[in-house]
Each structure stands twice: as structure tokens, then as C-alpha cells.
C-alpha distance (Angstrom), angle and dihedral (degrees) to the residues before:
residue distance angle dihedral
X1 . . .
X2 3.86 . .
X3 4.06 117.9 .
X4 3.81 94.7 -102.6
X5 3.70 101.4 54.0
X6 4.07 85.8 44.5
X7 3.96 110.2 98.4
X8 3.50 113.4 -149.9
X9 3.86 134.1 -152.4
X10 3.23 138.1 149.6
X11 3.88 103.4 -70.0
X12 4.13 114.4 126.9
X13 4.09 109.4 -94.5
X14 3.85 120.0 -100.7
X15 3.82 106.3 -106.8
X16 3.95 131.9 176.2
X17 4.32 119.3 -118.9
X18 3.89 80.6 -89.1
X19 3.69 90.1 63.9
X20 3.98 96.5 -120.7
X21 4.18 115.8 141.9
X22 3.56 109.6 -103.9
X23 4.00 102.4 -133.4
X24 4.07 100.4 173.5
X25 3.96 111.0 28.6
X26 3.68 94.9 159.8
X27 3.68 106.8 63.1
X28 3.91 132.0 38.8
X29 3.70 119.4 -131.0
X30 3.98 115.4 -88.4
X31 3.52 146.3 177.2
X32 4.26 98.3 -109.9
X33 4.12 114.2 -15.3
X34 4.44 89.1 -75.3
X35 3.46 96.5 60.7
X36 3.13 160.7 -143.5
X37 3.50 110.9 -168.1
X38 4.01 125.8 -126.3
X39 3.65 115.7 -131.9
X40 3.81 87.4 -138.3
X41 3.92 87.4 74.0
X42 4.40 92.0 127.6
X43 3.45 102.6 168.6
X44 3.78 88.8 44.7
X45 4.18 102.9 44.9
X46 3.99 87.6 44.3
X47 4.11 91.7 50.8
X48 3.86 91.2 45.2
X49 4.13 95.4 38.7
X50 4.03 90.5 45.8
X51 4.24 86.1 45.3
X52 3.99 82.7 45.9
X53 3.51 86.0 54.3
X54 4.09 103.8 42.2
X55 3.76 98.4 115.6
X56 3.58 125.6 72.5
X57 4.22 108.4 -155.6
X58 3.54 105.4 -81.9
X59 4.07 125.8 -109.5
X60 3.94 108.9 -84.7
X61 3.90 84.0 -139.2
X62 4.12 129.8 12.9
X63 3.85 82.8 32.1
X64 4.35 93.7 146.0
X65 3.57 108.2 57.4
X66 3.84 149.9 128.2
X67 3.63 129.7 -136.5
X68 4.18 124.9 -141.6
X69 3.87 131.0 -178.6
X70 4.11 131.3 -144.6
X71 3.59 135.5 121.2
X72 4.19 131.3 -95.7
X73 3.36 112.6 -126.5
X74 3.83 123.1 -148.6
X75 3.85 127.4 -127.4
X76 4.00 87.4 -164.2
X77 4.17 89.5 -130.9
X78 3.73 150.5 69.1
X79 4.00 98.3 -117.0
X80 3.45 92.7 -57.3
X81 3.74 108.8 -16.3
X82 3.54 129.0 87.9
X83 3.53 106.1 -87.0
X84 3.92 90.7 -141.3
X85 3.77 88.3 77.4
X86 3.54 93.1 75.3
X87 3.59 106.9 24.9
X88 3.95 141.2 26.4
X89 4.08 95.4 -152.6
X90 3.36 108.5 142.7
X91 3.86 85.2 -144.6
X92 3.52 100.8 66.6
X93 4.21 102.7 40.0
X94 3.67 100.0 89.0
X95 3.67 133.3 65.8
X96 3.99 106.3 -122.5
X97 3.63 98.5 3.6
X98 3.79 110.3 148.4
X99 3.57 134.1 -144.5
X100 4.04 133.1 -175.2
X101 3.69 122.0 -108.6
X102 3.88 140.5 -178.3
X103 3.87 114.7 -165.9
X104 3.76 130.1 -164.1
X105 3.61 121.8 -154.4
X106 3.88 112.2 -174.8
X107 3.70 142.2 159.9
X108 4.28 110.5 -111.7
X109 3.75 100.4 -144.9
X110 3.31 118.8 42.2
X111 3.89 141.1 61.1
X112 3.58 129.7 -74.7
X113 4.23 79.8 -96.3
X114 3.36 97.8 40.0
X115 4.24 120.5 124.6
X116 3.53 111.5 -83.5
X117 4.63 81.2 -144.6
X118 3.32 87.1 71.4
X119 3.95 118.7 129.9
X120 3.67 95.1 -104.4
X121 4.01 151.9 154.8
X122 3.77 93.6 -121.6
X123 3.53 117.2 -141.6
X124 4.03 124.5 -122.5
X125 3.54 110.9 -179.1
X126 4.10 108.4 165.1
X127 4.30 116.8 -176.6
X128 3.75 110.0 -157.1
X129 3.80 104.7 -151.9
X130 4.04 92.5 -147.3
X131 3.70 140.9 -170.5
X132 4.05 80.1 -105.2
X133 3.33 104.1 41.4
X134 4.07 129.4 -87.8
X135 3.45 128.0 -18.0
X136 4.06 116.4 -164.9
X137 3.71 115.9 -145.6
X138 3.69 96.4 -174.3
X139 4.27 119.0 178.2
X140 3.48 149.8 107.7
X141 4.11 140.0 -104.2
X142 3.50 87.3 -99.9
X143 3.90 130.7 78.6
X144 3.79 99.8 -136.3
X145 3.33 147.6 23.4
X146 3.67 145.7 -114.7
X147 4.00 99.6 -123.4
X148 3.94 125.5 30.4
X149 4.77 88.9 -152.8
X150 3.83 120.3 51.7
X151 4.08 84.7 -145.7
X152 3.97 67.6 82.2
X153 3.60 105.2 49.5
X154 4.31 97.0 82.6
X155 3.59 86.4 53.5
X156 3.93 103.3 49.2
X157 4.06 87.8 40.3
X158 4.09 82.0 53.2
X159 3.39 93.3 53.3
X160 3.86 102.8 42.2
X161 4.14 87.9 48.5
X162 3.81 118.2 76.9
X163 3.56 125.3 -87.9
X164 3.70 123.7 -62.2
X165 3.64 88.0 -131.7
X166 3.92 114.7 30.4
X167 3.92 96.0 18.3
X168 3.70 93.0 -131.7
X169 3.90 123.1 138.6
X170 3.70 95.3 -119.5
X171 4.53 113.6 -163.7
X172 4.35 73.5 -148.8
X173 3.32 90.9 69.8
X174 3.21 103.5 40.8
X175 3.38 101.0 44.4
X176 4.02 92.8 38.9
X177 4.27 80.0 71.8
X178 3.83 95.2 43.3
X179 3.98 91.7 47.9
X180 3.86 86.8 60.4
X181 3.69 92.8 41.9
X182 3.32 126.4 66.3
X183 3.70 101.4 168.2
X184 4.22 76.2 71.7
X185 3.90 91.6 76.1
X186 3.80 103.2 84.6
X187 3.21 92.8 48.2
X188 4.40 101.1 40.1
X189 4.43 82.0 57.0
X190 3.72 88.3 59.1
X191 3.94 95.7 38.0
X192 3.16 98.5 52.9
X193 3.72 105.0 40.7
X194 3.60 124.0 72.5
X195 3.62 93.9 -66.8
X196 3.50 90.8 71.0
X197 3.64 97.5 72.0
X198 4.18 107.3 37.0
X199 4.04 116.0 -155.1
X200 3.86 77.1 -115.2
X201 3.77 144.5 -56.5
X202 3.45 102.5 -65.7
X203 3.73 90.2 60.5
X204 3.44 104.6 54.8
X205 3.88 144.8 104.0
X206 3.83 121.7 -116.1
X207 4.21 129.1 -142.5
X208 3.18 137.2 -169.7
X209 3.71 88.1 -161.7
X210 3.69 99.1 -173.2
X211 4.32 120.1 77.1
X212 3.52 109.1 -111.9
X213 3.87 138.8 -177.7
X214 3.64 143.7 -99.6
X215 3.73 131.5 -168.1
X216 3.71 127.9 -164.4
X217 4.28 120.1 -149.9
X218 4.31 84.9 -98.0
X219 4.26 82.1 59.4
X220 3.99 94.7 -110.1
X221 3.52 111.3 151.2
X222 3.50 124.7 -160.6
X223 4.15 128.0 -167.7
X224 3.87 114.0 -111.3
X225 3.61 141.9 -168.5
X226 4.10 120.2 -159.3
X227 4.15 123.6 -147.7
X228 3.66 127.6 170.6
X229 3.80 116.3 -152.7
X230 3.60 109.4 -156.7
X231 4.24 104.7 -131.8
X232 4.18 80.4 -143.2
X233 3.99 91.6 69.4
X234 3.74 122.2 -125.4
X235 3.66 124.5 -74.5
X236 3.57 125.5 178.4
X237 3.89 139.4 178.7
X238 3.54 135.9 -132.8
X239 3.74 125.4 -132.4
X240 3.64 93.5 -95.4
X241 4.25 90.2 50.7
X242 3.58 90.6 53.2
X243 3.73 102.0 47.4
X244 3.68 87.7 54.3
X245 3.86 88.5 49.3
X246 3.84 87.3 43.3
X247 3.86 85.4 54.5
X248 4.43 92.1 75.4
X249 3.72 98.2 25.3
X250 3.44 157.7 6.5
X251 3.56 98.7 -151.2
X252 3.41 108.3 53.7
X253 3.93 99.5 132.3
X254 3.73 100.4 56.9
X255 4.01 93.1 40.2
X256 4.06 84.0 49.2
X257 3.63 86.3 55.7
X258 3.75 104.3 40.4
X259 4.00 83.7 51.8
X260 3.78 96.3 48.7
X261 3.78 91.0 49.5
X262 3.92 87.5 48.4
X263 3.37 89.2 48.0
X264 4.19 92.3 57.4
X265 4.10 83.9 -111.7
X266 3.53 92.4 130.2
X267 3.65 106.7 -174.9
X268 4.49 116.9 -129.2
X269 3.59 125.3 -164.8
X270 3.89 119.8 -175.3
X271 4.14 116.9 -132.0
X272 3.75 105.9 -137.9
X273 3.90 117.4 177.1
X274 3.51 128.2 -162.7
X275 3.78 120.1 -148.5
X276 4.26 141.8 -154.9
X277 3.53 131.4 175.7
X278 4.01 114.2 -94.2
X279 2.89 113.7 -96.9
X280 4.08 140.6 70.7
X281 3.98 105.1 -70.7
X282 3.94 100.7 -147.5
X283 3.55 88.5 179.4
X284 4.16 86.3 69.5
X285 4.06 122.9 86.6
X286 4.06 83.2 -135.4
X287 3.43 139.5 57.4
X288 4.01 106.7 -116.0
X289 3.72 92.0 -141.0
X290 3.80 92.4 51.0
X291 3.56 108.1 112.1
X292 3.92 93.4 -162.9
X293 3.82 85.1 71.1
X294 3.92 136.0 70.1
X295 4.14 119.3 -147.5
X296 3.87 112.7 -112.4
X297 4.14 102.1 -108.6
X298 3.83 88.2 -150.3
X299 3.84 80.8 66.2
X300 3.24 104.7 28.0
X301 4.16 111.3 26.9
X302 3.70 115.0 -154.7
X303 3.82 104.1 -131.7
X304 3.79 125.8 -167.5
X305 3.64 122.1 -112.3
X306 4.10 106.5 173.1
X307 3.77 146.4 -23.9
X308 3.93 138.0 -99.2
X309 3.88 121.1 -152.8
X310 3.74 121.8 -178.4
X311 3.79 113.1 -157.9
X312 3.80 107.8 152.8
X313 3.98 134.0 56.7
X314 3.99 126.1 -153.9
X315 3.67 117.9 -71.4
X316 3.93 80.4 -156.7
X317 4.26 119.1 34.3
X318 4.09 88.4 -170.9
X319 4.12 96.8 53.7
X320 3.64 94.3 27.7
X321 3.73 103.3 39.7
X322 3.62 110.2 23.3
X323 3.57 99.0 33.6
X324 3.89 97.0 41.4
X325 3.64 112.4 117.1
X326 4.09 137.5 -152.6
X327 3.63 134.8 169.3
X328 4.06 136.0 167.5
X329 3.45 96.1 -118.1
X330 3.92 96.7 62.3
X331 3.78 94.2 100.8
X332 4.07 132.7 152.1
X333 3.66 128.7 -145.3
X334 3.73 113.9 -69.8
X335 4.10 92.4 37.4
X336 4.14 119.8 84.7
X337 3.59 142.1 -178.4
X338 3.57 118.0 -105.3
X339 3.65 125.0 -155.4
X340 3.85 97.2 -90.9
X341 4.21 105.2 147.0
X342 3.97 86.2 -150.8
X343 4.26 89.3 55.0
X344 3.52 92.4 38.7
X345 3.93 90.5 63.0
X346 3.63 99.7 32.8
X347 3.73 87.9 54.3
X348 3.79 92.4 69.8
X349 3.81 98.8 30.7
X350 3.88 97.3 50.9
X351 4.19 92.2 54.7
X352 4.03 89.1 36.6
X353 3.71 79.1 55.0
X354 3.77 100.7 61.0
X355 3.45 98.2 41.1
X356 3.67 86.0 52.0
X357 3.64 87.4 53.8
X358 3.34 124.2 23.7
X359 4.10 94.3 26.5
X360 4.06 140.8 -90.2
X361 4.16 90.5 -84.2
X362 4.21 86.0 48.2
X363 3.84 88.2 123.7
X364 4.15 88.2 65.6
X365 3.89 92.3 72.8
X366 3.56 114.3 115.4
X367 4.17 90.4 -119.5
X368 3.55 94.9 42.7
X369 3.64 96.0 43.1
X370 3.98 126.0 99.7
X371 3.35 121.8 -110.3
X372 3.63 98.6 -162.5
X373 4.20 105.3 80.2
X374 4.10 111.9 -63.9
X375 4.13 111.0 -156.7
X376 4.00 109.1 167.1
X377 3.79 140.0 163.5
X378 4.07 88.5 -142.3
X379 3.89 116.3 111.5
X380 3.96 134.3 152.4
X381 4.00 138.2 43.1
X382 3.10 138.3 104.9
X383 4.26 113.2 -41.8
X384 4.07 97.6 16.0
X385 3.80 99.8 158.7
X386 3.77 90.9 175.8
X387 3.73 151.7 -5.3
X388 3.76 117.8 -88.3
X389 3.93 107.1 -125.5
X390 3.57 109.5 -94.2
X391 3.85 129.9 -170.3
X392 3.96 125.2 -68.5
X393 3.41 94.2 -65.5
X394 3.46 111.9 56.8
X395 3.92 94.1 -166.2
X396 3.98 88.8 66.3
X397 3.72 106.9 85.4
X398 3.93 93.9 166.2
X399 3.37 139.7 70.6
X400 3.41 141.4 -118.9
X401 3.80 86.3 55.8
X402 3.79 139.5 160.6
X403 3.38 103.7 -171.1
X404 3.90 99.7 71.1
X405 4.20 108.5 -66.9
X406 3.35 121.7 135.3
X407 4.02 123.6 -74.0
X408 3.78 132.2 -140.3
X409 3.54 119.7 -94.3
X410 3.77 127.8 -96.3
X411 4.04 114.1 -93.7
X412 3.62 133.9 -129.0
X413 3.83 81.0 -115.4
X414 3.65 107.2 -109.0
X415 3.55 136.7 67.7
X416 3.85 130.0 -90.2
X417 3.78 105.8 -55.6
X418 4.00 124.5 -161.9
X419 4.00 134.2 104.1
X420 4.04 111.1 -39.1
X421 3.87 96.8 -112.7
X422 3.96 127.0 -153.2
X423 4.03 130.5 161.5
X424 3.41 130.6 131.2
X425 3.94 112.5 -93.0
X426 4.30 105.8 -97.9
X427 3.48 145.4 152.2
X428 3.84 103.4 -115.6
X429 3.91 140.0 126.4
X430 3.56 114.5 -127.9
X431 3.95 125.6 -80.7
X432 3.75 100.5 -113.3
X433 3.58 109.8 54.9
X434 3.56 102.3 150.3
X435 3.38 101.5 -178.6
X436 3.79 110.8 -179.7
X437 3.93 102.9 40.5
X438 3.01 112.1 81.9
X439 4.08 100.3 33.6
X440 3.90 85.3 58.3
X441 4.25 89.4 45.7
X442 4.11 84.5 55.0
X443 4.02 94.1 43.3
X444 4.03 84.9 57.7
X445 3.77 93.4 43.3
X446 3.97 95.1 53.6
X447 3.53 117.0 98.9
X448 3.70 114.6 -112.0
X449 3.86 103.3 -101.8
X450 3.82 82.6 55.4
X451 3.53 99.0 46.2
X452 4.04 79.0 52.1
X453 3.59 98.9 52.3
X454 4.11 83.6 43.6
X455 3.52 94.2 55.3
X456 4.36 94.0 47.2
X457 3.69 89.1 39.6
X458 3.80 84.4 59.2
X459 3.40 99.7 42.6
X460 3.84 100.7 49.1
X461 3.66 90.2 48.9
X462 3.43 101.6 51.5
X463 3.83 93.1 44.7
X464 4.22 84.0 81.1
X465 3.48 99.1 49.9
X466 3.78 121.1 82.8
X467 3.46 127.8 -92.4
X468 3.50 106.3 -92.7
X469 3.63 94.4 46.8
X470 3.92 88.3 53.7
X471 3.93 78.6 58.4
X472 3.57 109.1 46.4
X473 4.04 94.8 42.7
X474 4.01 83.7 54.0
X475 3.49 88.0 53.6
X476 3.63 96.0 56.9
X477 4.09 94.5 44.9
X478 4.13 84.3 54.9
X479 3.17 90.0 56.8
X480 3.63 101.4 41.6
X481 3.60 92.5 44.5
X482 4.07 134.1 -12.8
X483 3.29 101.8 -143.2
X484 3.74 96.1 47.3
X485 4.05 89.1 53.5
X486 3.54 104.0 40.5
X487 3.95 84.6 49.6
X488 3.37 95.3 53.8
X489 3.43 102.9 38.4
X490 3.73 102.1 48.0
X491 4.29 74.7 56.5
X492 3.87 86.3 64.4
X493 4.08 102.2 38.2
X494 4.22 88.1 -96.9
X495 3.58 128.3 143.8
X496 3.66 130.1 -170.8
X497 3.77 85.3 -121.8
X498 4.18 85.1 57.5
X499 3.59 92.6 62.0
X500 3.98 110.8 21.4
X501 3.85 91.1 98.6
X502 3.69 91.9 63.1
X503 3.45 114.0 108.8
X504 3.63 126.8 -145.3
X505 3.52 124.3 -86.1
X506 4.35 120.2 -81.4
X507 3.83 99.6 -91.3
X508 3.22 92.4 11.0
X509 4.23 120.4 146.2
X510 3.26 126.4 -135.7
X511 3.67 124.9 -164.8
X512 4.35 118.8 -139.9
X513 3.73 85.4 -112.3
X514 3.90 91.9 44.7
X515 3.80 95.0 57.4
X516 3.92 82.8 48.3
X517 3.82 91.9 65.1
X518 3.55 93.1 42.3
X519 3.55 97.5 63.3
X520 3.87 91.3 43.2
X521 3.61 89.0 40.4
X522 3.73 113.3 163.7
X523 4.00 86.2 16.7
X524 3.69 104.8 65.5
X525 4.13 114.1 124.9
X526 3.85 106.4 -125.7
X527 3.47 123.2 -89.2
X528 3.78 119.7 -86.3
X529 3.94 109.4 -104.3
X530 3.95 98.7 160.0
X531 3.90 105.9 147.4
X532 3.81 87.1 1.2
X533 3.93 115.0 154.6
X534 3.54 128.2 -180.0
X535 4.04 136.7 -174.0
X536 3.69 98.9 -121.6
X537 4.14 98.8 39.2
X538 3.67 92.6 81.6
X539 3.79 106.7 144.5
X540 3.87 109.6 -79.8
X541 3.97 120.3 -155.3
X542 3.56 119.2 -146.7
X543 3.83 114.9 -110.4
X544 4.16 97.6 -148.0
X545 4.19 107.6 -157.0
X546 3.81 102.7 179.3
X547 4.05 113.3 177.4
């Protein structure tokens, strides 16, 4: 465009990362207005290489997903107990102290353009940007999980993700990996009812899933579970609501929640935490750090210790969605690991992860970095825009030092406290596995138009997997819960008499009660829920989508 025809105001220039004016961004540099090109075209080969170069890979899992900023706002107690009993994080101490957050909801599955009304294990992933540095609250809207030992985690992800081969989401291969694991069941009754598929983001549950640690200023640690309760309710869809919602787009979650933000509808959740003494609770049909299994509130009451608004959306999706980072292992002072096998592996694979993805120096990005002071001895690879502070001396990038580096940190003056631990080093899964429990305790605690949807869900998914998957995967709903398998096998043409010669799987444990049901199979009373509660069977409202 020549200078004359060019109408100027007051807009800031086009320049390239090199900060030179752009004065011709229409037309490449050539010999003669035909062509050919000159390879010394700059401004042209670094637009096209950097557009060549737009997409970072996407996640393996949580790839579709939406980002939202706020603040979490402490209540400065444990229900009604001062909260510095338990735990020394600076975050919690004091009533109506407020700390930044970002949160990323996703779907697990799918593609970065997948449909957000997919059945899913939604993702919610919530950075506290704290006096001490971050704090990664990473979980899903469900209470459990499929697998209790991330040496498991590849192969559930495999199965869940299409076919190598024809990239179709195939119920046989899903269902081929449940059959054979029946640690899958508490979590498949909450998958695949309603819950599965929340009316959106705002209106759904958060869980930490895995048991975590606090520590108190005397070093006592105590075993904790995390839950956010969104203050919106819960509302989920059946299959039938979220086809029709499928039908005009495949986004609807993350518009919903740009538009309720818009709107000044900023959506709250309250964190309540539920607590046990450390150590490993023999007296319990579960293992505490099984995180297959969900902590009886009548036990062990889930007690609110703070808020979390969100009231602002990215002013970028690429740097603040794509590029945001979480991991387990970003903990503050005052927060632990526990021994949970699932935490222990996602801890390394989640921070593998982003440096895998998003680079070595990830941690730099504005929404991944601290806000609380950063001083580090790290410099280099690939994407360093900039030298962490070090000490005094900037030419000491080590430490011990005495000639001005940085220095370690003050302690809480005593050594690593916890349980003394000793076992001989094994490959084994835990002694109580007790499988079919607590998946038949949530089937009787649904309300009925989920135990519906539950019972079709089943039916229509099992209807494409071979025969003798149809028959082991009714085995294990008999035995988690009569009704449930007699339902959904007299859907698929299976009888209790079809499948009670099937014997349970190689390794396979069996509680006393367990082999009960299994010689009354198909004729076991239900389970006793009276005065039952349970963290994820919060009433659920129907979200109706009729087309």
C-alpha cells in the first residue's frame, strides 16, 4: 500500500519482534510485481516460520479446556476450629485473607476441539498464587478414580483414547480394561451416570481425589482430602440432554462461563477438607490413601475452610490456556505429600509433562510464574527470557557460597516429621481393596433419574462389546450392587445364572462379604445406606436440553 492511499491515525505502528516499523505488510519482496520471491524476504520468513510454529503439542490428557482468574478467600478455621491446629499455611491463618487463583476446567479425553458434552472426568486444576509461592490444587469433578497405581495410568488413558488404528472410541476397549479391573467400579457408577456429563462448569463439584498432608508449626501431620462445592448447585445432563446441546456447539461450557463472568455472575465454590490422623487406620474397610475410595462424612465430616470466586477470563487463550501449567508436587509450607501410589506418580509425570511441552524455562510465563519473590541458581535451555534473581553476587550461581550467593531458607526447626515407615521394598497393591462397596453404596444414593440414565448408559455401551465382556462387567455390578446388575443385565439378555460360574479374576481379592454376594449372586438384599452421606451425592438438578 503506497503512503498516500495509507490513512493514518493515531493507532501504535505494526513492528516485527525486532522492533522495526513494518511499512509494506501486504506484499513480499520480489524481483518485478510477478515474482519470484527473494529468500532475503525477513519480515516475511519470520511471520510465516513463527505462524508455522503457533501450536505448542497438545496435552495428552485435559487437552479442551478454559482458563478463569479470581482470588480464594480464607475463613481462618477448620469448621469451627482454628485452622492453625492442623496446619501452618500461611494461606489459611487469617479470616478474609485473599489470595489469587487461575483455574482450569477441561475435558480428559478428547482433543483440544473436542465437545466439551462429552462423558468425561472433568478436570479442576486451581494455582493459588501465595505469599510463598504456588500451591497446585490439581483434581477432577469426580471423587475417585479409575486406578488406585499410576504404573496404571498409560494403560487406562490408552484405553479411554480412540483406537491406535481406526481412531474410533470403541465401548470394547474401554470396557475390555474395566472387565479386568475391578478397582474401576466406583468410579464407572459415577462416570457414567449423570455426573459424567455436568450442565456446565459452573455447576460442578471439585476433588482433589488424591489424600494429602497437613502439618501444624509442632510438625503434626494429619491426612486430608479436598472438595469444592460449587455455591451454584450441581446440575448435570443425561445422554439425551447433551446430544441435543451437542447439536449447536461444541463449546458450550467455556462460552457459558465467559458469559456468566460478563454478565457479573461470578461463579463461588467453597473448599471443604476432610481430615484423619496419619497414619494407616486398620480399623477402616479402605485404605485412606486409596484413591478408588471416598471417606465416610459421618466419620470423617468435610468442614469448610475458605472460598474461591472467579471474576475474570484470559486476555490471551494461547498464554493463559494452553500454556498454563499445574502439577501435584507444587506445594507450600504447611501442605505434604502423603503416601498415595496414584500422587506419587503423577507428581513426576505432571512436571515431566510441561517441560515436555511447553519447555525447560515453562515456569517463567507470566501465569505460571510466582508471585511471591523467585531467586534461583537455574539458567539456560531452550526459551530463557531472563535470569532468575540470584544472590548479591550475581556471578555465584551455586550454593553453599561465601562470596554473596543465595542461602537456604530458615527451618521450622526440627527435622522431617511423619509416621516412622519400614517394609520390605515389593511390588504389591494394597491389602484392602474392597472393590464393590462403595460403588454399590453410591448406586443406592443416586437419585432415581440418575440411577436411570446409569442403568441405559450401561446398557447401550455394553451392547458393542463382545460377549464375554457383557458378562464379566455384569458380574462386577452384581456384586457391587443387585439392583444395578440385574437391571442392566436383563437390558443385555443376562442372567445371574449366565454369569455365576465365573470366577474371579487371577489375583483378584475378595472381601468375606464379597464371596457372600457371589454365592447369592443376583439374590443379595441391597446394601444398608440408612443415614449414609457421601462427598460426591450432593443433590444434582437435571439440566433438560430439548431440540
Amino acid at each position: 500500500m503506497t503512503e498516500t492511499a495509507r490513512q493514518r491515525d493515531d493507532r501504535p505502528v505494526l513492528t516485527n519482534r525486532q522492533g522495526h516499523p513494518i511499512h509494506d505488510n501486504q506484499n513480499q519482496r520480489t524481483v518485478g510485481a510477478r515474482g519470484p520471491a527473494t529468500l532475503e524476504n525477513y519480515h516475511f520468513l519470520e511471520k510465516i516460520s513463527h505462524f508455522d510454529r503457533e501450536r505448542i503439542p497438545e496435552r495428552v490428557v485435559h487437552a479442551r479446556g478454559v482458563t478463569a482468574f479470581g482470588y480464594f478467600e480464607a475463613y481462618g478455621s477448620w469448621g469451627d476450629e482454628p485452622i492453625a491446629q492442623y496446619t501452618r499455611a500461611k494461606l489459611f491463618q487469617e479470616r478474609g485473607k485473599r489470595t489469587d487463583v487461575a483455574v482450569r476446567f477441561s475435558t480428559v479425553i478428547g482433543g483440544r476441539d473436542s465437545a466439551e458434552t462429552a462423558r468425561d472426568p472433568r478436570g479442576f486444576a486451581v494455582k493459588f498464587y501465595t505469599d510463598e509461592g504456588n500451591w497446585d490444587l490439581v483434581g477432577n469433578n469426580l471423587g475417585v478414580f479409575f486406578i488406585r497405581d499410576a504404573i496404571k495410568f498409560p494403560d487406562v488413558i490408552h484405553a479411554l483414547k480412540p483406537d491406535p488404528v481406526t481412531f474410533e472410541q470403541r465401548p470394547e476397549r474401554i470396557f475390555d480394561f474395566m472387565s479386568q479391573t475391578p478397582e474401576s467400579m466406583h468410579m464407572l457408577v459415577n462416570l457414567f451416570s449423570p455426573r459424567g456429563i455436568p450442565a456446565d462448569y459452573r455447576h460442578m463439584q471439585g476433588f482433589g481425589v488424591n489424600t494429602y498432608k497437613w502439618e501444624n508449626s509442632d510438625g503434626r501431620t494429619m491426612l486430608v482430602k479436598y472438595h469444592w462445592m460449587p455455591k451454584q448447585g450441581v446440575r448435570s445432563m443425561t445422554e439425551e440432554d447433551a446430544a441435543n446441546v451437542q447439536a449447536d456447539s461444541l463449546g458450550h461450557a467455556t462460552k457459558d462461563l465467559y458469559e456468566a463472568v460478563e454478565r457479573g455472575e461470578y461463579p463461588e465454590w467453597e473448599l471443604l477438607v476432610q481430615m484423619m490422623e496419619d497414619h494407616e487406620h486398620p480399623e477402616l474397610d479402605f485404605d485412606p490413601l486409596d484413591d478408588t475410595k471416598t471417606w465416610p462424612e459421618q466419620e470423617f465430616p468435610p468442614k469448610p475452610v475458605g472460598r474461591m470466586v472467579l471474576n475474570r477470563m484470559p486476555d490471551d487463550f494461547f498464554t493463559q490456556n494452553e500454556q498454563i501449567a499445574f502439577g501435584t508436587g507444587v506445594l507450600v509450607d504447611g501442605l505434604d505429600f502423603s503416601d498415595d501410589k496414584m500422587l506419587v506418580g503423577r507428581t513426576f509425570s505432571y512436571s515431566d509433562t510441561q517441560r515436555y511441552r511447553v519447555g525447560p524455562n515453562y515456569l517463567q510465563l507470566p501465569v505460571n510464574r510466582a508471585k511471591a519473590p523467585v531467586h534461583t541458581n537455574q539458567n539456560g535451555g531452550p526459551m530463557a527470557y531472563e535470569v532468575d534473581p540470584r544472590g548479591e553476587n550475581r556471578h555465584v550461581n551455586y550454593e553453599p557460597s561465601t562470596l554473596g550467593g543465595l542461602q537456604e531458607a530458615e527451618g521450622p526447626g526440627y527435622g522431617e516429621q511423619g509416621p516412622e515407615l519400614s517394609g520390605r521394598l515389593t511390588r504389591s497393591r494394597i491389602p484392602r481393596t474392597n472393590d464393590y462397596l462403595q460403588a454399590g453404596q453410591r448406586y443406592l444414593l443416586m437419585e432415581d433419574w440418575e440411577r436411570d440414565d446409569l442403568v441405559a448408559n450401561f446398557t447401550d455401551q455394553f451392547r458393542q462389546c463382545p460377549r464375554h465382556i457383557q458378562e464379566r462387567m455384569v458380574w462386577h455390578l452384581l456384586l457391587a450392587e443387585n439392583d444395578l446388575g440385574l437391571r442392566v443385565g436383563e437390558g443385555l439378555g443376562i442372567s445371574p445364572q449366565d454369569v455365576a460360574n465365573l470366577e474371579p479374576l487371577p489375583d483378584q481379592q475378595l472381601t468375606d462379604e464379597d464371596r457372600e454376594r457371589l454365592a447369592n449372586l443376583g439374590k443379595n438384599p441391597p446394601r444398608d445406606v440408612e443415614g449414609l452421606t457421601m462427598t460426591h451425592c450432593v443433590p444434582d438438578e437435571r439440566h433438560v436440553v430439548t431440540r
